[in-house]
N, C-alpha and C positions, 0 to 999 in steps of 0.2 A: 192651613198649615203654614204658618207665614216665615217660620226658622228655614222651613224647604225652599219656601217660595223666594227669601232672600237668599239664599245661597245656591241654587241650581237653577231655579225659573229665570233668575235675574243676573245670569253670571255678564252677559253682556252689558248690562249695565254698568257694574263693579270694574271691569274692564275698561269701560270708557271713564268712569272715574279714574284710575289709573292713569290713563291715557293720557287725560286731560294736569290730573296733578302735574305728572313727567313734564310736561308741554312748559306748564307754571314754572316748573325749577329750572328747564333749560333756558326759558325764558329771563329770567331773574339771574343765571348765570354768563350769559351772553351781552349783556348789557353793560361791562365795560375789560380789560383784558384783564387774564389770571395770572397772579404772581404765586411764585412756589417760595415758601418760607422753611431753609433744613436748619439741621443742627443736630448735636449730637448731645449726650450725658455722661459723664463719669465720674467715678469717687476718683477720691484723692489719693490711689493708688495708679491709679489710669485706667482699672478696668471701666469697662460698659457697664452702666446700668440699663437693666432691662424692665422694663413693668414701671419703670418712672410715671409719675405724673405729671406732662408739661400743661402748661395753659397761656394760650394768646388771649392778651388783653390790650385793650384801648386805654392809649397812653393819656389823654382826657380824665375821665373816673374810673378808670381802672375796672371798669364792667369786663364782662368774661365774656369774649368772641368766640373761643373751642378750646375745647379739649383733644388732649392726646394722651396715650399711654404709649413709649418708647418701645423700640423693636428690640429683638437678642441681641443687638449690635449696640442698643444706646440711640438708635436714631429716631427721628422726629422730622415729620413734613407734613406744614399746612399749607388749604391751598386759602387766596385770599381774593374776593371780587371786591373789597372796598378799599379806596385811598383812603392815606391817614397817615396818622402815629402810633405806634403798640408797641408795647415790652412785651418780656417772656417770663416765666417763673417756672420753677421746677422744684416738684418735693419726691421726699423717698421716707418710706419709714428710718428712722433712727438719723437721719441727716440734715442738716440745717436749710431753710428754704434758699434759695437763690433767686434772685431778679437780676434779669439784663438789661444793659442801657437804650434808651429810646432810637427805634429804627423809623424809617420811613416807607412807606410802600404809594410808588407812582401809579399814576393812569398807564401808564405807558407798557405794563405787564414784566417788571424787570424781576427778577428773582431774588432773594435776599438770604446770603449765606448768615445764620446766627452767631456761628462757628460750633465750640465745646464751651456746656455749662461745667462746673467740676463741685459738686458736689460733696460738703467736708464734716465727716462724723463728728468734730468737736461742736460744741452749743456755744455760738457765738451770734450775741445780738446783732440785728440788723437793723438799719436807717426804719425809721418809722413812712411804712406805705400803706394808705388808704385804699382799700380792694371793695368796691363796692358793686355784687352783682346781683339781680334779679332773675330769680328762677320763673319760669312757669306753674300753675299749681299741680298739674301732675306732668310726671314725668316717666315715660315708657320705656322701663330698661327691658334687658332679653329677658333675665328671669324675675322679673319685680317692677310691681310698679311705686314711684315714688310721689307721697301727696307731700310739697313745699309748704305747710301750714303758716311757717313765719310770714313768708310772701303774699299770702293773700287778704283780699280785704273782706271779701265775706264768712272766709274763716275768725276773721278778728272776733271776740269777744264771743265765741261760740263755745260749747263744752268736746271734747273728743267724739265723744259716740255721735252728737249733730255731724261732723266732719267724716266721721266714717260712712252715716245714714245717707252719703251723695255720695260718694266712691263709686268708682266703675267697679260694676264684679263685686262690691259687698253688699248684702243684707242684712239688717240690722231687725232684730225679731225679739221686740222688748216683752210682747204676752208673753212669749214661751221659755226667755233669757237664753238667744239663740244667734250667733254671728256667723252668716253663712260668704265662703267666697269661693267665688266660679261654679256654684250650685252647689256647695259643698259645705255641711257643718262643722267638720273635724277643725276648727282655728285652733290655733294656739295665739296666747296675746302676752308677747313680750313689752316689758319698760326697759329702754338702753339695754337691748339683746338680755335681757335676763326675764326668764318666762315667770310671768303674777300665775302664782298656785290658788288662786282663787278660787270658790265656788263662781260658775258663769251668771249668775244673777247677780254675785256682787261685783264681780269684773264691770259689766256692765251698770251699773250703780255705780260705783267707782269711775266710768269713765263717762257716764253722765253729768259727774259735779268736777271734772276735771277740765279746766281752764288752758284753752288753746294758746296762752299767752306764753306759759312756760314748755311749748311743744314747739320745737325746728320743725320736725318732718315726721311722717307715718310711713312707713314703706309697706308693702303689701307685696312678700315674698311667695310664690305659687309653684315655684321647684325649690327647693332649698335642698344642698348639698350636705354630705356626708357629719361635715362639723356640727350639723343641727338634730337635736331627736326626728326619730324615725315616725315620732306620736304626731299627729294629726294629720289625715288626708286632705285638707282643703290648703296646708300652708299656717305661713305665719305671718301675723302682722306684727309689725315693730316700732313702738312709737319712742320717740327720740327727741330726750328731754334739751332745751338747752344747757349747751355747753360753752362758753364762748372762752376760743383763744388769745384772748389778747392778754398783752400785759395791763400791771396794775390792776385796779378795781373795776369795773364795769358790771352792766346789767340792765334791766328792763323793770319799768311794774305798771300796770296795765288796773283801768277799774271801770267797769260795765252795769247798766242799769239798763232793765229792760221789759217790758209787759206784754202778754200775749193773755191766755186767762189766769194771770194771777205774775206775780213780779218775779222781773229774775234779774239778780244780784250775783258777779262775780270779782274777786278782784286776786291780785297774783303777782308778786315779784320773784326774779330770779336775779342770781349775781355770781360774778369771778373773780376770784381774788389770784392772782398768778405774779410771783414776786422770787427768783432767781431759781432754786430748785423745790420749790414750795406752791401748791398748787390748792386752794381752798373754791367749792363751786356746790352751790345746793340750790330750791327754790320752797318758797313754801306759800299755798291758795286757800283759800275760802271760796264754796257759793252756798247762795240759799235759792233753790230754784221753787217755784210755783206752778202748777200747773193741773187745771181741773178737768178732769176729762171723763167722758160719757161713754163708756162700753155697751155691747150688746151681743147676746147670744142667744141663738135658734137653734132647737134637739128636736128631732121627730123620728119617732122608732112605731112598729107594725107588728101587735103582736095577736094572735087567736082574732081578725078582722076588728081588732082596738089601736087605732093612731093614737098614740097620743105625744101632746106638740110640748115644747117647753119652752119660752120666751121670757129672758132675764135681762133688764138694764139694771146698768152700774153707773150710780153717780158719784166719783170719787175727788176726792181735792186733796193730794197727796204733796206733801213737802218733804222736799229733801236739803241736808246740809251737809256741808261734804271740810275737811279739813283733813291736806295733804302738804306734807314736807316732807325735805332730803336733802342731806348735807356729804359732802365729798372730799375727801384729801387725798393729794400724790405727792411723796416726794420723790426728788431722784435722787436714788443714794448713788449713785454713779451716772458716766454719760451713757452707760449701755442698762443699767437696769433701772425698774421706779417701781416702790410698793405703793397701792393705795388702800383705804378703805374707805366706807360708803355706809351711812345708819340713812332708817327713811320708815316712817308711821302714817298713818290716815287713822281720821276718826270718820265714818260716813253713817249718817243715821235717814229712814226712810221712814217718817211716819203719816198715816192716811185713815182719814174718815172715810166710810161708805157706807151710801143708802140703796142697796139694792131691792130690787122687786120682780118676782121671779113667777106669773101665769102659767098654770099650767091646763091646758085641756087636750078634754078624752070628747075623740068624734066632736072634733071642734065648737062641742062645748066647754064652758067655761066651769071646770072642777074643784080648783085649788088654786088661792092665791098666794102667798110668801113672800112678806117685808122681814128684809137683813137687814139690822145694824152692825157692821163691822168696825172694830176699830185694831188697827194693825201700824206691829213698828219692827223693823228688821233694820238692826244695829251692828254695821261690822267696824271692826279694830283689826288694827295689822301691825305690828313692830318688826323689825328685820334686819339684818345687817349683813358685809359683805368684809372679806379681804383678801387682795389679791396682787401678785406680785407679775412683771414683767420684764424678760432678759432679752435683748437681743444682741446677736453679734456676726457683724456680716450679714452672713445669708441663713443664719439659725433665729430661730425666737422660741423661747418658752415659756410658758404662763400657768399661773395654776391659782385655781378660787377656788374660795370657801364661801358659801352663803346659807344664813339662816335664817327663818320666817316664821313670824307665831300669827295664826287668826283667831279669833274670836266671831261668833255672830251670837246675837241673840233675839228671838224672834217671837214673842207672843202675839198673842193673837184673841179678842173677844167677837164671840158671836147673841147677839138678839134674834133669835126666829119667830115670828109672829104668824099663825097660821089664821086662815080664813075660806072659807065656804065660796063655791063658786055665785053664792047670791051675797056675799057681803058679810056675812056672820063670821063672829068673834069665833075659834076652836080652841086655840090653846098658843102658849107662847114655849120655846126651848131654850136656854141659854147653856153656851158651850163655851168653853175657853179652851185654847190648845198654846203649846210654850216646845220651842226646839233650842235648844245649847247647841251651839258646837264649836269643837275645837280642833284646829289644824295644825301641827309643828310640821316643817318640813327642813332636810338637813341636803345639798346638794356638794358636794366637792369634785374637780377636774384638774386633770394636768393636762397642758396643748403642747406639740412639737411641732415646727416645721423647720424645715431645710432646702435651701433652694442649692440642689445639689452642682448645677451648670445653671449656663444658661436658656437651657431648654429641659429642663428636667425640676420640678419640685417636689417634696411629699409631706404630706401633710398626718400626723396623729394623735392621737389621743384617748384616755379612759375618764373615765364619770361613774359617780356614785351616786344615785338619789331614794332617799330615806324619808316615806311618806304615814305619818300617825296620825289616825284620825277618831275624834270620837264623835257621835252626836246622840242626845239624850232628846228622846220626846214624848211630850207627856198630853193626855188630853183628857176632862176631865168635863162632865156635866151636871146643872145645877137643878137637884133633885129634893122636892121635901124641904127648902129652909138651908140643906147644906151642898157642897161639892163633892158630886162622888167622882173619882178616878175610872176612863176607862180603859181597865185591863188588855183588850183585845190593839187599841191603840196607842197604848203606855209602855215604853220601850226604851231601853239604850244599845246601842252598838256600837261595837270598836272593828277599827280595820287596820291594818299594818302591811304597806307594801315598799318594797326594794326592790330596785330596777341598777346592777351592775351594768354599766356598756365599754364598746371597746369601739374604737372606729379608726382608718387608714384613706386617706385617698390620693391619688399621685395624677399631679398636672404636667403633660406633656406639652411641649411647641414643636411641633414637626418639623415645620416652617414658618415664614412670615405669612403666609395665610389659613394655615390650617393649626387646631389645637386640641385638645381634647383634656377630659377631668374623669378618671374612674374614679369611685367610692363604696365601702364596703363597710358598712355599719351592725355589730353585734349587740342584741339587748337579750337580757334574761330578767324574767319577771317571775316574782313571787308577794301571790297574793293572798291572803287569810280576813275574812270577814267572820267576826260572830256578835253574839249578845251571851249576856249572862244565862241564860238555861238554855242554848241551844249556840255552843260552840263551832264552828269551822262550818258555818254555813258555805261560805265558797273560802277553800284552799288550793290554788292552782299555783302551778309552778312550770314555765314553757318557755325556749327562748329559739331566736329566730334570726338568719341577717336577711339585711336589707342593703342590695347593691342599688347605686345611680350612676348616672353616664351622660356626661354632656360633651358635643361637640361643635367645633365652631371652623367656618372655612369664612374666610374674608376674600372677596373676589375682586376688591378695591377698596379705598378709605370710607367711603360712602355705602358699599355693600355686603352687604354679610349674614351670612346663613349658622340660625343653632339651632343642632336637634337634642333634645332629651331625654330621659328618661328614668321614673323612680318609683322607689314600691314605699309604701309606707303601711301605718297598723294605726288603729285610733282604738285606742280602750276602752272600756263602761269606765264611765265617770263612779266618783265614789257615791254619791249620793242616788245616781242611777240604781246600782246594785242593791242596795239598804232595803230590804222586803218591808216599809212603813205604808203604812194608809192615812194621809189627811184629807180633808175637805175643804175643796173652795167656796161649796154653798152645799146644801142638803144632800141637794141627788148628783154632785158634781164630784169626783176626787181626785187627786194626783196619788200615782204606785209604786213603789217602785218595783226593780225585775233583776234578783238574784241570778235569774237564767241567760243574763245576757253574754254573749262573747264577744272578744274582740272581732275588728273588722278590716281586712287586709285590700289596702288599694294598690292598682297598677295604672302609672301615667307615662304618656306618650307626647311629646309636643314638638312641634318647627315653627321656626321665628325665623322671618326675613324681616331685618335693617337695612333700607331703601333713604339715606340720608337722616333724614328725624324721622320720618313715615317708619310704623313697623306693622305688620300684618303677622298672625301670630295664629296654629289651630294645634289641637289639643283633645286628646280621646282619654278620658280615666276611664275606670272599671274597679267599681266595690265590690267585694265581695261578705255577706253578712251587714251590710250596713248598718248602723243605729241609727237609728233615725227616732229625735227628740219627740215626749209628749203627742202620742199618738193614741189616737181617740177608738175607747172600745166602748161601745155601748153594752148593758144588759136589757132586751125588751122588755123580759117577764116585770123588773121592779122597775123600769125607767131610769137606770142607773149610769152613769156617762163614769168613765175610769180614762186617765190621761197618763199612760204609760212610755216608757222606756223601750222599745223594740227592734228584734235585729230582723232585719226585711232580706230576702233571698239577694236583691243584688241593686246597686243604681250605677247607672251606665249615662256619659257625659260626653256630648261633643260639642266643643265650642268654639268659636272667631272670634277672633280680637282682631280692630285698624286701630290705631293710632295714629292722628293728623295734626300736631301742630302748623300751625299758620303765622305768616310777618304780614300781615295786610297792607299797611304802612305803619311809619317809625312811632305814629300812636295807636295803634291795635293789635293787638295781638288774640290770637284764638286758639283752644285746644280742644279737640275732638275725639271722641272715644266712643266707639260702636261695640256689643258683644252681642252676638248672636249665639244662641244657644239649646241642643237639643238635648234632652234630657228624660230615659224611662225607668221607674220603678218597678219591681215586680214582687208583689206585698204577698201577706194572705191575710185574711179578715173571715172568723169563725170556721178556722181550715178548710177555706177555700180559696184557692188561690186567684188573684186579678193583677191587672198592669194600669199603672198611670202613667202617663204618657204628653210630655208641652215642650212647646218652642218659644223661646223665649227672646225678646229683642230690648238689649238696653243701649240708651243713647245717653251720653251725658258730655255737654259744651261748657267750656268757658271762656265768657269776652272780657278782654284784659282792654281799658281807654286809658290812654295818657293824656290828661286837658292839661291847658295853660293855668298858669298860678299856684301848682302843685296842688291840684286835683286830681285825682284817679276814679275811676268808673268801672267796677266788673258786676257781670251778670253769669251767675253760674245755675243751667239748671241741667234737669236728667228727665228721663222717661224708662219706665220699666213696665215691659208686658207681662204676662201672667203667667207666673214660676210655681214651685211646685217646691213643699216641704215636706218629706217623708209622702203621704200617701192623700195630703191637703193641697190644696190650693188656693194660692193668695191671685186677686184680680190685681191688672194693671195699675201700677202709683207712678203719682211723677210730682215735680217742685219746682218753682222757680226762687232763685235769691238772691237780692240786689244790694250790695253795699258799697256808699259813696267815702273816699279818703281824701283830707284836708291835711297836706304836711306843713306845720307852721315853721318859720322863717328860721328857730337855729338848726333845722332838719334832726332833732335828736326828739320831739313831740310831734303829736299826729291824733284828730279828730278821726272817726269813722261813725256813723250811720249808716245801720242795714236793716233789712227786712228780710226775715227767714218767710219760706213757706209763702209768697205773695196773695197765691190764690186760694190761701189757706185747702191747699191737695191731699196733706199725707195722710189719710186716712188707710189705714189696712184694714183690707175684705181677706179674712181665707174661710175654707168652704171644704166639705166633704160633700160628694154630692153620686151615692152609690146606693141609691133607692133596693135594687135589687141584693147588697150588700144587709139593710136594713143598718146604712150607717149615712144619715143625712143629717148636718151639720153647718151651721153658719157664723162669723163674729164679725164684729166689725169695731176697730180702736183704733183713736187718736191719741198720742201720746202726747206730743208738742204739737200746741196749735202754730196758727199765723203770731212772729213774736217781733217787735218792735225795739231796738236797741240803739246805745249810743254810750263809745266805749273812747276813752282816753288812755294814752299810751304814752311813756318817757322812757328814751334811752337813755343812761349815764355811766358818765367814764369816758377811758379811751379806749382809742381803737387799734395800739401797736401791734402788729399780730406776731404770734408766735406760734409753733406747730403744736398740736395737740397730740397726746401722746394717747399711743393705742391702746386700748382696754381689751383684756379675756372678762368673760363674763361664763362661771361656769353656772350659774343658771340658765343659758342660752340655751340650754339641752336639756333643761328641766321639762317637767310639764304637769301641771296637776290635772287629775282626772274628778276634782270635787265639783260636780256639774248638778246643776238645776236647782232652783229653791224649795225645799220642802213644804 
């Protein structure tokens, strides 16, 4: 029991770690006297700004010492343990940034009055300042956690989903097209706050060929408030394309060459054009990834005292090529409002040979052999666009978007069956072809309000509209006699039509300077209709529901602070869940779908304590109905394996989170990330009810080296003990990945050399293993081997900064429910 054994057997341990860090920080604070740095904020009326952003920086390169967010008063105090030189700066939405002139801070522990920044709503250019800061690669907010993808060097030249596959708290489940976070499948996966309505297999296909170069940051939200859909329980990830504020022309482009079993090629510019009230900023990537990989699966079902076993390797060499762009405008037609709009397409195509061969024996004789030739391509297209307008004035903002999205996928598929005798004889050979269309239009529009009514008082609202049409045609046909005959029982179209009205409110209170709090109270009403042509309104449901959340926050000093939470959310049948289709993977293999499913309503509880950078963080959810993806039914009687869609009575989650960054010295740096985790299912399997039950421990470090000559050094790995998905079980994986960075001499280019996966580890084992069940199951896949890379990088343009202006994204509150690949 080792989730118990680390959290209660070993509490004294945990404790003396504790103990010992404390020791480290007083220690490191003691070591020369504290100066206190104040100052205040105001607009250009005199009021206080409150909720300001100030920032100390090192008057040298302008690197980012702390941050602050200003009190109801406009005030600000840091405290500071190092001599030097440092300026101030200060931003506020809708106001131009400010910098103050260079101060000094002694040995001596003298204080340093900043005075008042004053803050002025006209847009007036500023002296050109070089701001150069280095992030860590994650970074552990109270409700989110943030992955710094620009910064790091073994991110360099990697595609999203590799960078997601090391995240603390995600799993990335490319068999099943499954992104699990804090044990939890319900994701939702936004681009720049606007949720991709994708099916999850091509999300994930899509964030396979997508090129870390045109990615700032991932954030990985695990409460998400009122402004967000209520749809998915595990949270949302957010990945965040560049955007760079500067003036003039500037940008990046990036190009990667790399072998693991087979080549992989990315390459990727992005760019900003920002010139008085005119704002141009898009990126557009290519890759061609390679990669051969060797599957295996084990079936053994018990039927009238007849075992019989099923053992299938896959030898498959699949290529994919991915082609993504996005182009952006904003102007400002004023200094308080700015329209913009936004178009962005991908072409991504996945095609794969495969030679499978699939033994099957009765009483571990050898009965039946089975060579597949597969040949299979699943092609998605996406067009899209956006328009969205933003006002602000004072302490009002409103926003309101329009966004629309077309998919396509198309997915044929040829099968070779070659049967044979368990002595080697020739029986008979099958050929099968199966072909899925489908099509997604998706229509979302939003209006946003807030008002920050004082200085302790805000409210925040808003309605949305999202308009979901789906069709998907599939046809499967076998080649009989000389010609192709169609099969009827699996030859189908369907159409689905869902509309999801919501309404939403939440009001931010400041009690005082140390205590705050955020209610939130989110209404959605759904209406959903699924049928086919002879068999209309197969599901017509029509139900709606709120969903309140509650966060509070007490600060007991600048360094300490307590937030508790709390939020219900609902995760829907995806659309292709729902779809009653039957294909096959191999003969006796199929994926189902399940009309029958319902939504599934979760309830989360959590408290975060912020101890300086340190955060320690526990967390109890409760699903109720869960879905839980591709869960494996076997038939004994015909040897039949069925990979369905199912809502399980309930999955119950308690988990820890530490957070430890580390200064080791001025060249090392380190960040730490522990999750322990317990977690029970309670399924039923041929209506009989059972409980799955694991504790789970994931580690994942990162070592940051500064060398002389502008060399850098990180080594990032992780370990994951044995989690559990629906009613499966994956054994322990872990990774290590080392990438070396060479900045050459105008610091705007840079070499990097890395090695993913070193000990070529990732290998995924999951397993059913419920003998008395008569459900024993085994696989085991590598997706991305051990891969060897060497990736070049140029920055161009300059660097004058200017504020970036805030974006609504009424997609942010979308959410497509087209889940699973057919």
């Amino acid at each position: 029991m080792l989730f118990k054994i680390f959290v209660f057997e070993k509490r004294h341990q945990c404790n003396l770690l504790l103990a010992i860090t404390l020791l480290l920080c007083l220690k490191n604070t003691n070591t020369i006297a504290q100066s206190k740095i104040r100052g205040k904020v105001i607009d250009g009326a005199g009021n206080a700004l409150a909720n300001a952003n100030v920032l100390l920086l090192n008057a040298e390169d302008s690197s980012l010492v702390k941050g602050f967010v200003t009190s109801a008063s406009g005030s600000y105090i840091f405290d500071s343990k190092r001599t030097g030189k440092y300026l101030i700066t200060s931003t506020y939405t809708g106001y131009t940034q400010v910098y103050t002139p260079e101060f000094i801070i002694n040995s001596n522990g003298e204080n340093v009055e900043v005075g008042t920044i004053t803050l002025a709503e006209n847009s007036t250019e500023l002296s050109a300042v070089s701001v150069t800061i280095t992030k860590p690669l994650f970074e552990q907010k109270i409700d989110r956690m943030i992955i710094n993808v620009r910064n790091s060097i073994t991110a360099v030249g990697s595609t999203v989903l590799d960078i997601l596959e090391r995240s603390p708290g995600v799993i990335v489940d490319r068999q099943n097209n499954v992104i699990t976070m804090s044990g939890k499948n319900g994701v939702v996966v936004m681009i720049n706050g606007k949720i991709n309505h994708m099916p999850f297999s091509a999300i994930l296909q899509l964030l396979s060929g997508m090129n870390s170069a045109n990615v700032e940051k991932i954030e990985l939200i695990t409460t998400p408030p009122a402004n967000l859909d209520a749809e998915g329980n595990a949270g949302f990830i957010n990945i965040v394309l560049v955007d760079d504020p500067s003036f003039g022309t500037n940008g990046s482009y990036s190009a990667t060459i790399g072998y693991g079993r087979g080549a992989t090629t990315l390459t990727g510019i992005n760019f900003n054009h920002r010139n008085g009230k005119i704002n141009f900023n898009g990126d557009i990537s290519f890759s061609r990834i390679e990669a051969r990989q060797t599957f295996s699966f084990y079936r053994k079902v018990n039927y009238n005292s007849k075992v019989t076993e099923s053992n299938t390797v896959s030898d498959r060499d699949p290529v994919t090529t991915n082609y993504n762009g996005r182009l952006g405008f904003d102007y400002q037609v004023t200094a308080k409002t700015t329209v913009g709009a936004e178009i962005s397409a991908y072409d991504d195509a996945f095609r794969m040979h495969a030679d499978n061969t699939n033994d099957i024996f009765i009483n571990r004789q050898l009965d039946t052999l089975i060579k597949v030739n597969n040949q299979d391509l699943d092609h998605w297209s996406k067009c899209g666009g956006s328009l969205n307008l933003l006002h602000t004035n004072h302490r009002e903002k409103i926003s309101f978007e329009v966004d629309y999205d077309s998919y396509r996928n198309n997915n044929p598929n040829n099968y070779s069956n070659t049967y044979y005798s368990g002595t080697g004889d020739s029986l008979y050979n099958q050929q099968t072809n199966s072909g899925k269309v489908t099509v997604i239009n998706i229509f979302v529009g939003s209006l946003e309000y807030s008002n920050k009514l004082n200085d302790n008082l805000s409210i925040d609202a808003g309605v949305k509209a999202s308009s979901y049409g789906f069709t998907n045609d599939v046809s499967v046909s076998k080649f009989v006699l000389g010609q192709w005959i169609p099969d009827n029982n699996l030859t189908t179209s369907y159409r689905l039509r869902e509309d999801i009205p919501a309404a939403y409110s939440s009001l931010n209170v400041t009690i005082d300077e140390k205590n705050s709090m955020k209610l939130g109270l989110r209404y959605e009403y759904t209406n959903t209709n699924l049928g086919m042509p002879m068999h209309e309104d197969i599901i017509d449901k029509h139900y709606g529901k709120f969903f309140p959340s509650f966060f509070a926050t007490h600060k007991f000093n600048d360094n300490n602070a307590v937030n508790v939470s709390y939020t219900q959310r609902i995760t829907r049948p995806t659309f292709n869940d729902l779809a009653p289709f039957v294909l096959f993977l191999d003969p006796n293999t199929f994926i189902s779908g399940n009309s029958e499913l319902q939504p599934s309503i979760s309830n989360s509880v959590s408290v975060t304590w912020l101890l300086k950078q340190f955060l320690f963080s526990a967390s109890y959810n409760n699903e109720k109905n869960y879905i839980a993806s591709f869960q494996t039914s076997v038939d004994s009687v015909i040897n039949k394996e069925y990979l369905i869609s199912q809502n399980l009575p309930s999955l119950k989650t308690i988990a820890l989170n530490i957070a430890m960054p580390f200064t080791v010295t001025n060249w090392w740096n380190m960040q730490n990330n522990i999750i322990g985790r317990w977690q029970r299912v309670n399924a039923i399997f041929n209506s009989k009810p059972f409980t799955v039950e694991q504790e789970n421990l994931t580690i994942n470090s990162t070592q940051t080296f500064t060398l002389p000559k502008d060399f850098s050094v990180e080594a990032q790995g992780y370990y994951r003990s044995g989690s559990i998905f629906g009613t499966s079980v994956a054994k322990a994986i872990g990774a290590l990945n080392i990438g070396v960075q060479k900045k050459l001499k105008d610091n705007k280019s840079k070499f990097t050399f890395k090695i993913s996966d070193v000990f070529n580890t990732l290998v995924v084992k999951i397993s059913n293993n419920f003998p008395e069940q008569n459900l024993v199951t085994h696989g085991n896949f590598q997706f991305v081997p051990r891969t060897f890379s060497l990736i070049f990088t140029h920055n161009f343009g300059n660097k004058n900064l200017k504020a970036n202006r805030e974006k609504s994204a009424a997609a942010e509150e979308g959410r497509t429910r087209v889940e699973k690949k057919f």
